[in-house]
N, C-alpha and C positions, 0 to 999 in steps of 0.2 A: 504494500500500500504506500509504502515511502517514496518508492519509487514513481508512481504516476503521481507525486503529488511535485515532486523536487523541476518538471518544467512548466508547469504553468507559474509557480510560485517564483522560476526564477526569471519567466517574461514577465510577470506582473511587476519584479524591482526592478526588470530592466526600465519598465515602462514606465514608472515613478521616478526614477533619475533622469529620464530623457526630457518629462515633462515640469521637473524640478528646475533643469537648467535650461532650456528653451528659450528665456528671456534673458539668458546673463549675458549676449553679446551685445543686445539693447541697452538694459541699464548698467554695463561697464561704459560703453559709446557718451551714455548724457554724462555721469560720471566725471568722465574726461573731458566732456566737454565739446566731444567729437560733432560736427553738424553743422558747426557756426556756432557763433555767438550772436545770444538775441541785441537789434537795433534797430534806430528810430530814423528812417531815410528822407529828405525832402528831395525832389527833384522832378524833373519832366521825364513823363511815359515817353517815348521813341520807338521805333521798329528796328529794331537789330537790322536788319537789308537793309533798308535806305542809310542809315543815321552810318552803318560800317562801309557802307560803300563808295557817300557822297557827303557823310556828314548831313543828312536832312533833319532839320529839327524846325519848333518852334509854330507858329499858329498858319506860318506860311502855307508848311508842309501836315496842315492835322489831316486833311481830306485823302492824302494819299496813303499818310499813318494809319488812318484809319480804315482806309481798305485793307492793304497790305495786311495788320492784324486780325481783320476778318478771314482773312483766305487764310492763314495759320502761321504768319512769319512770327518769329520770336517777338518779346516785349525788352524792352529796355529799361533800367531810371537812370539819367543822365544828370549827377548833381549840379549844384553850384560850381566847384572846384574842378568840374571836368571830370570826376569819377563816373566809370559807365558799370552796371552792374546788369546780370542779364535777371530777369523777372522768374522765378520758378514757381509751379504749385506745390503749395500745402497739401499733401496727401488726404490727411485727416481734415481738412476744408476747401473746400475748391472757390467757397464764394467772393471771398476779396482777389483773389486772380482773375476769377470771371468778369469781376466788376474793371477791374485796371482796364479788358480789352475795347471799353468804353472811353477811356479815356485820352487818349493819344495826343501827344501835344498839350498836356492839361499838367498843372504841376499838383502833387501828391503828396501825401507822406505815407510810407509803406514802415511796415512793423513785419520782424521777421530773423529769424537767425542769417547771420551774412558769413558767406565763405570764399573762399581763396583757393584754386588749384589749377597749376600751370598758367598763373597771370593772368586765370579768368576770375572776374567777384562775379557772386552770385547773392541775391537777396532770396529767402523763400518765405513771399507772403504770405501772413499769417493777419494781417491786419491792411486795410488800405481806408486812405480820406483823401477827401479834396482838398488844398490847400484853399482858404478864402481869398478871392479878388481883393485887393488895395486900393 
């Protein structure tokens, strides 16, 4: 009887350890920090195509921005200081991303962990406003 009992009991701890540590490459990642770091962005939405190609920006260029975003080009925020960051989604929310693809040529502030890899920054919305007109 010991016998048919010694492999279900020893899938059942395999199956306890596997589900015990399943989430330890997650929260070792926030832990560390890994992700970005969360920040508060001001700056103008852009189209990655034009804004990389030709430098289009600004109210000139919002009607093309604004195509271009519709048909699926990337988004951008282009700070003050010339920083360009490309626009990512929130996994766990898609709606302040969905909301930016409205806004093109509009200035913003975006909330979001910001990262760095191979000279690209990246924001990933997590939060998006409109900056108020002056």
């Amino acid at each position: 009887m010991k016998r048919n009992l010694l492999g279900p009991m020893l899938l059942a701890a395999m199956l306890v350890v596997t589900v015990a540590f399943a989430d330890a490459p997650k929260e070792k990642a926030k832990a560390e920090g890994m992700g970005g770091k969360p920040a508060k962005l001001t700056g103008e939405i852009v189209d990655m195509g034009c804004y990389m190609g030709h430098e289009a920006k600004g109210e000139k260029h919002m009607g093309c921005a604004t195509k271009c975003i519709a048909n699926g080009m990337p988004m951008g925020l282009l700070t003050a200081d010339g920083k360009l960051y490309l626009i990512t989604l929130d996994h766990d929310d898609a709606d302040p991303y969905n909301q930016c693809k409205d806004w093109a040529s509009k200035q913003v502030t975006l909330t979001g962990p910001v990262s760095e890899r191979s000279g690209m920054r990246s924001i990933d919305v997590t939060a998006a406003q409109l900056v108020a007109a002056k």
